[in-house]
C-alpha positions, 0 to 999 in steps of 0.5 A: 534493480528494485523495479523489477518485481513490478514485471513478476507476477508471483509477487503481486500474488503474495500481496493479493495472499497478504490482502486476503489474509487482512481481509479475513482478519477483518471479516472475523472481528465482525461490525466495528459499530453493532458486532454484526457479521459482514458480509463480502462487498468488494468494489471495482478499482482500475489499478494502474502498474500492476502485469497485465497477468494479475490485473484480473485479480487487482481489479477488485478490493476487498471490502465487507458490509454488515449484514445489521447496519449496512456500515462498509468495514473495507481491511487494510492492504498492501496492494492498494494505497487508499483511493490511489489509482497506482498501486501501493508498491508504485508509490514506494518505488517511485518517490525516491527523489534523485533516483534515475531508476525511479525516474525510468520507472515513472516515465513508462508507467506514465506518471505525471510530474505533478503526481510524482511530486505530490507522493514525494509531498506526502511521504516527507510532510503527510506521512511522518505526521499521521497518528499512526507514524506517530505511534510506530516511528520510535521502533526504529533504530537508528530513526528513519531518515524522514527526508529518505521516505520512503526509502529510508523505511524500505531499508530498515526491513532487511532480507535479501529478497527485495520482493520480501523487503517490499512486501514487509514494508507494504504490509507495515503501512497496510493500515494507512490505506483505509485511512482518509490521510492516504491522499 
């Protein structure tokens, strides 16, 4: 099943190589505000589901501040969903309702039901009406099935390799995870 890449530690390096590359990205275009440089100001996280072999390398996210203005410019990622303490791939594969592997999952990794529920919530209400779904959600065809999320989204990024389908899917919602609609 699916789940199983949350025990392999060479995928949890690819997204910690994607996030890096997001950072770059970000540190290149300078300060939003002033055009200023940045400067690297990475902050402690406490990731909940990652392997024990990469939670050194998860315990921090990539964050930058200007060296002008001292504004925080933190780059998207596929690791982290906002200010989350379960890692963004958690959320993907625990929500889908119905799911007796996903189920399975939340059981081990001790996510409450309320938790599980409120992610449910927010990929079925808060997700599709984020301006950014909004402005992405036409590339689809045949549409996303909104009552599937995030499933139904996982589908349409097809390969073979569920590490890939993941790590596509995660780098295409990257955006929302600096946004204050992750909750």
């Amino acid at each position: 099943m699916c789940h199983t890449v949350l025990q392999d530690p060479a995928f949890f390096r690819l997204l910690t190589r994607i996030d890096e590359e997001l950072a770059a990205a970000t540190r290149l275009q300078g300060c939003r505000a002033c055009g200023g440089p940045l400067h690297v100001a990475d902050y402690p996280r406490k990731p909940r589901g990652c392997p024990a072999a990469v939670r050194e390398a998860y315990s921090r996210r990539l964050s930058f501040t200007c060296g002008r203005c001292d504004l925080r410019a933190t780059s998207p990622s596929v690791r982290f969903a906002g200010r989350r303490v379960y890692l963004a791939v958690v959320l993907m594969l625990v929500s889908p309702a119905g799911s007796a592997s996903a189920q399975a999952l939340c059981d081990r990794l001790r996510i409450a039901a309320v938790t599980l529920k409120r992610w449910r919530r927010w990929w079925r209400e808060t997700f599709p009406s984020t301006p950014f779904w909004q402005s992405v959600c036409e590339r689809f065809m045949p549409p996303v099935t909104i009552s599937g999320l995030p499933q139904s989204l996982l589908e349409r990024f097809e390969t073979s390799a569920m590490a890939e389908r993941l790590a596509r899917a995660l780098r295409f919602i990257a955006p929302l995870s600096t946004l204050a609609t992750v909750r």
